[in-house]
C-alpha positions in Angstrom: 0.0 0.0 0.0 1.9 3.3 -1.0 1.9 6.2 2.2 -0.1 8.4 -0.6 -3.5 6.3 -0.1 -3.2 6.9 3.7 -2.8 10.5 3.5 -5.6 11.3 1.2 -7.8 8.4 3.8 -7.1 10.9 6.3 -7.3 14.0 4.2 -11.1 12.5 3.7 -11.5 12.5 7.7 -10.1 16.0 8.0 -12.7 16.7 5.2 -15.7 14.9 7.1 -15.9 12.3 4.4 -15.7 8.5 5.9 -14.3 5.6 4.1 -15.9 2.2 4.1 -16.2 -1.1 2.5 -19.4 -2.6 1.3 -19.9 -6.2 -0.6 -16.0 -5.5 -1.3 -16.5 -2.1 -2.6 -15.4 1.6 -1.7 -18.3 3.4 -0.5 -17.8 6.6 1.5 -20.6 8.7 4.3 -20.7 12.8 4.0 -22.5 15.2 5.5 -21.6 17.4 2.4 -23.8 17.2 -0.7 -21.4 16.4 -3.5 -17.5 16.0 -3.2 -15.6 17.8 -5.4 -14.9 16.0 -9.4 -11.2 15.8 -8.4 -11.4 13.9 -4.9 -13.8 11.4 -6.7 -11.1 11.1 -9.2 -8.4 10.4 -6.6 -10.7 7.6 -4.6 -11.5 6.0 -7.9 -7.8 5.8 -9.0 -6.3 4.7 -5.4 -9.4 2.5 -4.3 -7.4 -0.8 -4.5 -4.8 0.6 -2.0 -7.9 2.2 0.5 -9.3 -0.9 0.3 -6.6 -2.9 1.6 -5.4 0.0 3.7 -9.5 0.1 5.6 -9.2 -4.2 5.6 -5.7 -4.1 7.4 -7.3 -0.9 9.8 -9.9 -3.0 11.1 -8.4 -6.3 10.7 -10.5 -7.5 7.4 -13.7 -8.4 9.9 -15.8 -5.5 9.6 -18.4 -5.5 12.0 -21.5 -3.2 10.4 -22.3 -2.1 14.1 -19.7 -0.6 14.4 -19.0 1.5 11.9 -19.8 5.5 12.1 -22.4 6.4 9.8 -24.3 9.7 9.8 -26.9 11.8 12.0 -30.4 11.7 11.3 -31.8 15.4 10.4 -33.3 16.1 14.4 -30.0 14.2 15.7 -28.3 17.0 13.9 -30.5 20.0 14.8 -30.1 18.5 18.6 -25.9 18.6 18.2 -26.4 22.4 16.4 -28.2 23.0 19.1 -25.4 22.1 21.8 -23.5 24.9 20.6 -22.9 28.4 21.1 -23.8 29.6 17.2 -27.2 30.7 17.8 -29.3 33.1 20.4 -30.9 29.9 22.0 -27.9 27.3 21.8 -25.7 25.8 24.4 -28.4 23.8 25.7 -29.5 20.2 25.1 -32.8 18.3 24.4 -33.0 16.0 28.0 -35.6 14.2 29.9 -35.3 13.4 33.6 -37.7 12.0 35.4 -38.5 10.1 38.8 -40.4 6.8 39.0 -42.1 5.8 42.7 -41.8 2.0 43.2 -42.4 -0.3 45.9 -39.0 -0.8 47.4 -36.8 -2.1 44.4 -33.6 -4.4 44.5 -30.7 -2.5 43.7 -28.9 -5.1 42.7 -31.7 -6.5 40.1 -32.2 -2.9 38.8 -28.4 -2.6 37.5 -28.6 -6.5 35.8 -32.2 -5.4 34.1 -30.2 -2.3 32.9 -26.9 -4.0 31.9 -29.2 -6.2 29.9 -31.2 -3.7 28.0 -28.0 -1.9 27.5 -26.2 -4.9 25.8 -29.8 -5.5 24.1 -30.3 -2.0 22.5 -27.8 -0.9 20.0 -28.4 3.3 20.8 -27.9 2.5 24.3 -23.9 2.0 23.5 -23.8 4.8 20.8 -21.3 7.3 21.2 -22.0 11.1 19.1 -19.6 12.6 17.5 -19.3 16.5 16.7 -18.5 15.8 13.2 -22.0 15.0 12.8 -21.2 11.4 12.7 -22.4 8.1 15.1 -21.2 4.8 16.4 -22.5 1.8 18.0 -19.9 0.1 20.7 -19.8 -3.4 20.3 -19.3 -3.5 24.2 -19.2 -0.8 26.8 -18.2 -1.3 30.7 -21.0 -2.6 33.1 -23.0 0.2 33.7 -23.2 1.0 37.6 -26.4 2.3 39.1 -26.1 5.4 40.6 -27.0 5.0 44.7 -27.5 7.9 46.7 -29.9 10.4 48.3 -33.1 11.6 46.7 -31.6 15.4 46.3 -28.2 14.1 45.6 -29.3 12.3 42.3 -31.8 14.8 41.6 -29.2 17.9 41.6 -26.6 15.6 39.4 -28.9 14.8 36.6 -32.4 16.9 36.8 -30.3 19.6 34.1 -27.3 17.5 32.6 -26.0 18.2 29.7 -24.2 15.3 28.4 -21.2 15.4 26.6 -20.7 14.2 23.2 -18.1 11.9 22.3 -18.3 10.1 25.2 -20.5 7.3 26.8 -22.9 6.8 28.3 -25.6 9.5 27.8 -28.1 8.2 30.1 -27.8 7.6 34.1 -30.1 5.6 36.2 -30.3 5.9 39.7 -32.4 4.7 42.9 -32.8 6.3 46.1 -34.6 5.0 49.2 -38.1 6.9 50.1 -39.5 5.8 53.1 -40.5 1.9 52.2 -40.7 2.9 48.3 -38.2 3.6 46.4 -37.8 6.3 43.7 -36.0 5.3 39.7 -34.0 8.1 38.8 -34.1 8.1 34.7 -32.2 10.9 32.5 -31.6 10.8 28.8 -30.4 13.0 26.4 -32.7 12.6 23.1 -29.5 12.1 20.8 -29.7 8.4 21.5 -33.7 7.9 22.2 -36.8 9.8 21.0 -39.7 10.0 23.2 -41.7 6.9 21.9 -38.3 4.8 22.1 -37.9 5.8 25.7 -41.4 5.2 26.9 -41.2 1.3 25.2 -37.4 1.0 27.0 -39.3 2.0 31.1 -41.7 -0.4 29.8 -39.4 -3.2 28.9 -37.6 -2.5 32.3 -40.4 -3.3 34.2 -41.6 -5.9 32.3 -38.1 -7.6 32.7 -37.8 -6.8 36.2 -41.3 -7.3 37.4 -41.7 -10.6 35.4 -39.1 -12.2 38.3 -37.4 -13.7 35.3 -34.4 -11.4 33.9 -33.7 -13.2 30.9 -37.1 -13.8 29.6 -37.1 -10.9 26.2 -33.7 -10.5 26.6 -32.3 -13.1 24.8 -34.3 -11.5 21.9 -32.8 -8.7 19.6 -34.1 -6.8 17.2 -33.3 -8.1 13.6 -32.4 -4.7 12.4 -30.5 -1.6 13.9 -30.8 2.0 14.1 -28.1 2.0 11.5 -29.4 -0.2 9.3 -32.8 1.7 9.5 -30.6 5.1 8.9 -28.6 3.3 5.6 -32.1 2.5 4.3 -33.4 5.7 4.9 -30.7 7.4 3.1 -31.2 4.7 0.1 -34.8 6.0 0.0 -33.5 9.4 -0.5 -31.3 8.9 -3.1 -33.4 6.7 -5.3 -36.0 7.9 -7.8 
């Protein structure tokens, strides 16, 4: 492979154009409308050497999940949104909320939650600011959060989560007399409304049920990538 194909792979990442394989082919994600005639010209003559460049990069076993691949349209306006460009940025789009239950199981709560977590794909995404996504393969065990009611509440009731870095969610649970109280936040990058509503209701479905791997061992068929890729396919056909 000649050095000249890796620099013009990273001048592509500098650019905010990412380089992929697909069926054995040289396919490439961008923000940007068009490239420009003479960047097309340079993939198309060095696509042998990127190829064999990306295979040796991610040791020839590309794992779909795991590769970046753009923002939706909202997941964009919410990452605009986190900046300081306009009047009403610096702010994010974030649900917290608090759930009374009868006196819950610590211990249960973080296995339902390391479940889901290893279940749903968005629940290991990490954002990036170059308007791009990716799902982890794995993440570290998520640990609950356990501490007083006002202690969780001040933490996460106006988080901002950061981007580029995992998780953004937290769950916690704090002791209310003989209840006890689910502590929930979630930025909407990784989770619309609907989606989050479905995951509370999964959670107590799992952890109510008294069997923790019962709808677990089930995962979805297709991934919020692979409904994103689609979705961009629809675009660009006639």
């Amino acid at each position: 492979m000649s050095n000249y194909s890796k620099q013009l792979i990273e001048r592509c990442k500098k650019m905010g154009v990412d380089l992929y394989i697909q069926d054995t082919k040289l396919k490439y994600r961008t923000l940007k409308k068009d490239l420009p005639e003479s960047l097309l010209k340079e993939l198309k003559e060095n696509k042998r050497d990127i190829i064999n460049y990306l295979k040796q990069e991610e040791n020839v076993d590309l794992r779909i999940e795991n590769e970046k691949f753009p923002l939706s349209d909202i997941q964009s306006a919410y990452l605009l949104g986190r900046g300081d460009g306009y009047e009403y940025g610096n702010t994010s789009c974030h649900i917290y909320q608090e759930f009374l239950y009868p006196n819950l199981d610590t211990e249960k709560v973080e296995r339902v939650w390391n479940a889901l977590i290893e279940k749903h794909d968005m629940l290991r995404a990490i954002i990036y600011k170059d308007g791009f996504q990716k799902i982890q393969e794995s993440v570290p065990h998520y640990k609950l959060m356990k501490e007083s009611t006002e202690s969780i509440r001040r933490k996460l009731e106006n988080k901002v989560y950061e981007v580029e870095q995992w998780p953004m969610f937290d769950i916690g649970v704090s002791e209310k007399e003989k209840n006890s109280i689910l502590h929930f936040s979630m930025d909407f990058m990784i989770a619309d409304w609907s989606s989050i509503w479905k995951l509370l209701k999964e959670f107590e479905n799992i952890y109510f049920d008294l069997n923790i791997e019962k709808g677990i061992n089930f995962k979805p068929n297709i991934s919020f990538r692979d409904y994103r890729k689609k979705e961009d396919e629809k675009k660009n056909s006639d």
